[in-house]
N, C-alpha and C positions, 0 to 999 in steps of 0.2 A: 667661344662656345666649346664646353668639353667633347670629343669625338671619341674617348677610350672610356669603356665602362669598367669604374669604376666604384668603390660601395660610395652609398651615399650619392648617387646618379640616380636621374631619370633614364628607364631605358623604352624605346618604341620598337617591337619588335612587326613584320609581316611573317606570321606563319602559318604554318598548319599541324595535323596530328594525325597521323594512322597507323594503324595494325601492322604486324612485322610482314604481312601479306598485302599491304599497300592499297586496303582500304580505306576510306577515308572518316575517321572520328570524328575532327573537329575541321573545316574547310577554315580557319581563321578568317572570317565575314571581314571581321573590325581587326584593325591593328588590335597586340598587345602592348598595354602599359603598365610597366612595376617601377618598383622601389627595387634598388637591386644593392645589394647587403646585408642578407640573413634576416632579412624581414619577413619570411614566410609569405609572399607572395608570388612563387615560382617555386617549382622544385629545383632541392637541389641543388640535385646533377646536372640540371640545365643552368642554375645558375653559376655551377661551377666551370662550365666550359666558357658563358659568356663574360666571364671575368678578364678583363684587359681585350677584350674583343671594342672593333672600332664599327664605323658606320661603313655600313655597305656588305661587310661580312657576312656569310653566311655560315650557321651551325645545324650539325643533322644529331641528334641524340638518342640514342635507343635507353628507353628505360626500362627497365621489368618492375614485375605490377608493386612489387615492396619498393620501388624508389618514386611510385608514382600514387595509386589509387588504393592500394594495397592488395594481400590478397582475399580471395573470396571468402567469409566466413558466413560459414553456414549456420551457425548459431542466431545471425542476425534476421532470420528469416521466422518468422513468426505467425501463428494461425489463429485468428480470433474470430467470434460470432459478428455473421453480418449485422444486426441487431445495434452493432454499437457506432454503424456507419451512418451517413447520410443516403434518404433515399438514391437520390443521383449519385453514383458508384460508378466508375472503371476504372478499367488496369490503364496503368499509368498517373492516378493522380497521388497525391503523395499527402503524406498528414504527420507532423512533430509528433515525438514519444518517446519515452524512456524505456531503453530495454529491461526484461525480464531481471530481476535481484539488480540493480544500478541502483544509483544515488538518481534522486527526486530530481536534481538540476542537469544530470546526462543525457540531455533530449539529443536526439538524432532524426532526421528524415527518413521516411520509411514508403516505400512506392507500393502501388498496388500491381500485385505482379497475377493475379489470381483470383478471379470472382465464381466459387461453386457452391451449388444449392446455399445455406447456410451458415459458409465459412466465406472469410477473405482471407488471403495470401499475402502477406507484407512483406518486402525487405528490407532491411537495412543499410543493405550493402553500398557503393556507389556502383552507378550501372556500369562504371568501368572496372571493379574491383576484379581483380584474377586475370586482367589483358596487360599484355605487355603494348611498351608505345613505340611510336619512332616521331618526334618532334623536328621538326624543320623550321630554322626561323633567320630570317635575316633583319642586322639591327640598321633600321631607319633613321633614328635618331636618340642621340643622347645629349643630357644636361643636369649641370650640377642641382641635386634636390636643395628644395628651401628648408629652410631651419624647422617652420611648420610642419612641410610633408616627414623630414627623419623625425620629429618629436610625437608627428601621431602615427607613425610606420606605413604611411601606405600616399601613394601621390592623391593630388586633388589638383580636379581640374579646372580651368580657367573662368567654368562658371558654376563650381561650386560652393552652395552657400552650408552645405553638411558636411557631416564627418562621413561620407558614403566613401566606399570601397570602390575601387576602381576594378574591371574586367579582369581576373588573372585565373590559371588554368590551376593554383598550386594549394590553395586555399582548402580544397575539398576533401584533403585524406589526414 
């Protein structure tokens, strides 16, 4: 069994995610599982430190917000008539849409950040865009990927019968 990660590995990661003030983002519930080799399933700078990292190791990563969720644009924030919502409306629920001048197929998630008289408040952004991270993760376990999981870039799990995506943190910017 492979113990060094490397590309072309399964990697198991236990970690977590907080603010450079060491609050807490993401508490990592569930181990992470990637594909680790430029697959876009991790950022990365984090996949660059765990490269030739073995089991048991642990890495601490500071990203800033361009190597992670990126930064906040403010352009992506948009105000439309409530009229074109469902009655049932609050901030926080989110709805597919192409920004403003884009191409027809540039849909992106947009949250509701903002319900007055009227208008809705949408963003675009991810709700991490403009924070810097600190990543902490120790690798569990590693194993050579199957020919399937590197030919469709992304691992599948033991009882999957889809092409579904497995949990990864890198996927969103």
């Amino acid at each position: 069994m492979t113990q060094t990660i490397l590309k072309n590995t399964v990697v198991t990661l236990d970690y977590s995610v907080t603010d450079p003030d060491g609050n807490v983002v993401d508490p990592g519930e569930k181990p992470m599982v990637y594909l680790h080799g430029g697959y876009g399933d991790i950022f990365d700078k984090i996949e660059e430190v765990l490269q030739g990292k073995n089991v048991g190791e642990t890495i601490k990563v500071k990203l800033q917000p361009e190597e992670a969720f990126g930064e906040y644009d403010p352009e992506l924030v948009q105000i439309e008539p409530r009229n074109r919502f469902p009655k049932e409306l609050e901030i926080g629920m989110q709805f597919e849409g192409a920004p403003e001048e884009s191409d027809e197929d540039d849909f992106i998630l947009y949250r509701v950040t903002d319900i007055a008289d009227d208008k809705v408040v949408l963003d675009g952004n991810h709700p991490l865009a403009g924070t810097a991270l600190v990543f902490t993760g120790t690798v569990m376990e590693v194993r050579p990927a199957s020919e399937e999981e590197i030919a469709h870039g992304h691992v599948h799990e033991d009882d999957d019968d889809e092409d579904d995506l497995t949990l990864s943190i890198g996927t969103s910017h």
